[in-house]
C-alpha positions as CSV (number, residue, x, y, z in Angstrom):
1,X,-1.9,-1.9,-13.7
2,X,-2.5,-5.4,-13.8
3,X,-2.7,-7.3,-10.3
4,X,-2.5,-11.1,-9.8
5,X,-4.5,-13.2,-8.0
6,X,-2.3,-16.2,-7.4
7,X,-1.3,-15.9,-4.1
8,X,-4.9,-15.3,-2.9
9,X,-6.0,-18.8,-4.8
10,X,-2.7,-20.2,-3.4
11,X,-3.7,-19.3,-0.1
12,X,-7.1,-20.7,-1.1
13,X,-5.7,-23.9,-1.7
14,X,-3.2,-24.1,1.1
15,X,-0.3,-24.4,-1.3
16,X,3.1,-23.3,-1.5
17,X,5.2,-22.0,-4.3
18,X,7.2,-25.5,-4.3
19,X,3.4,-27.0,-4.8
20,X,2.7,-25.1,-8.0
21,X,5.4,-25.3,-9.6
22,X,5.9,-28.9,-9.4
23,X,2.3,-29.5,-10.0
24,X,2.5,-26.7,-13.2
25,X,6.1,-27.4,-14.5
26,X,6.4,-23.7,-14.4
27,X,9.9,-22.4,-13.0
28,X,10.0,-21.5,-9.4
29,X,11.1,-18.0,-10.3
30,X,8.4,-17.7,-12.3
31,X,6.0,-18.8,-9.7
32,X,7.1,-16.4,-7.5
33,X,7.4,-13.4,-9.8
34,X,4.0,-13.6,-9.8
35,X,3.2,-14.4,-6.7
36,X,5.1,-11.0,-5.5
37,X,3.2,-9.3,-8.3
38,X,7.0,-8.3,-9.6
39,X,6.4,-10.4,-13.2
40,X,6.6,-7.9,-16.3
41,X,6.1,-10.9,-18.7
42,X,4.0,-13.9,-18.7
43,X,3.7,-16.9,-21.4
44,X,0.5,-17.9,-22.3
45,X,1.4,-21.6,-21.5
46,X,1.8,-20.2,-17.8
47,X,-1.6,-18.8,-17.8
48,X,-2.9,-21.9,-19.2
49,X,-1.3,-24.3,-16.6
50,X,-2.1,-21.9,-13.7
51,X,-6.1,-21.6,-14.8
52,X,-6.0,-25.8,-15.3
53,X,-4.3,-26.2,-11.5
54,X,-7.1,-23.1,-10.1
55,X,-9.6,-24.2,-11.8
56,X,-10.6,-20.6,-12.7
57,X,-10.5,-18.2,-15.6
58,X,-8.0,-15.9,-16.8
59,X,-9.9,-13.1,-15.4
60,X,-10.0,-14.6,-11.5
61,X,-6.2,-15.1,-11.8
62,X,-5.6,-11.4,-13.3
63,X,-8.0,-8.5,-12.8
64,X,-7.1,-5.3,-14.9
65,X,-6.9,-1.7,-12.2
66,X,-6.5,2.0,-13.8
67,X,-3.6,3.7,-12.9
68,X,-3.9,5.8,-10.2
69,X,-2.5,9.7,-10.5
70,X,0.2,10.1,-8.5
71,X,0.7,13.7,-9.2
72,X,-1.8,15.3,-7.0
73,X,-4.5,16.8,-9.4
């Protein structure tokens, strides 16, 4: 699973969704896709704008966790 930072460096930052979006020209929705960790798809000009506003690399914004086994093994 991939899990998303962005509402930690929002919180960082003290902004809102409203605030990154206008400040990214990404699309609210978008903004708060991945905020809720709910996003299945991404651009790369999203990442790009996101890592420009944070300051940070692609690897602070996403971090990359194994699946866990849900069956009970």
């Amino acid at each position: 699973m991939v899990r998303c930072h962005l509402s930690t460096l929002m919180g960082r930052d003290k902004l809102r969704i409203s605030d990154v979006s206008r400040l990214t020209g990404l699309n609210r929705s978008t903004v708060s896709s991945l905020y809720k960790e709910t996003a299945t798809r991404l651009d790369m000009a999203a990442i790009d704008a996101l890592c420009k506003l944070f300051r940070c690399s692609v690897g602070e914004l996403f971090e990359h966790l194994p699946d866990v086994d849900r069956s009970g093994s």
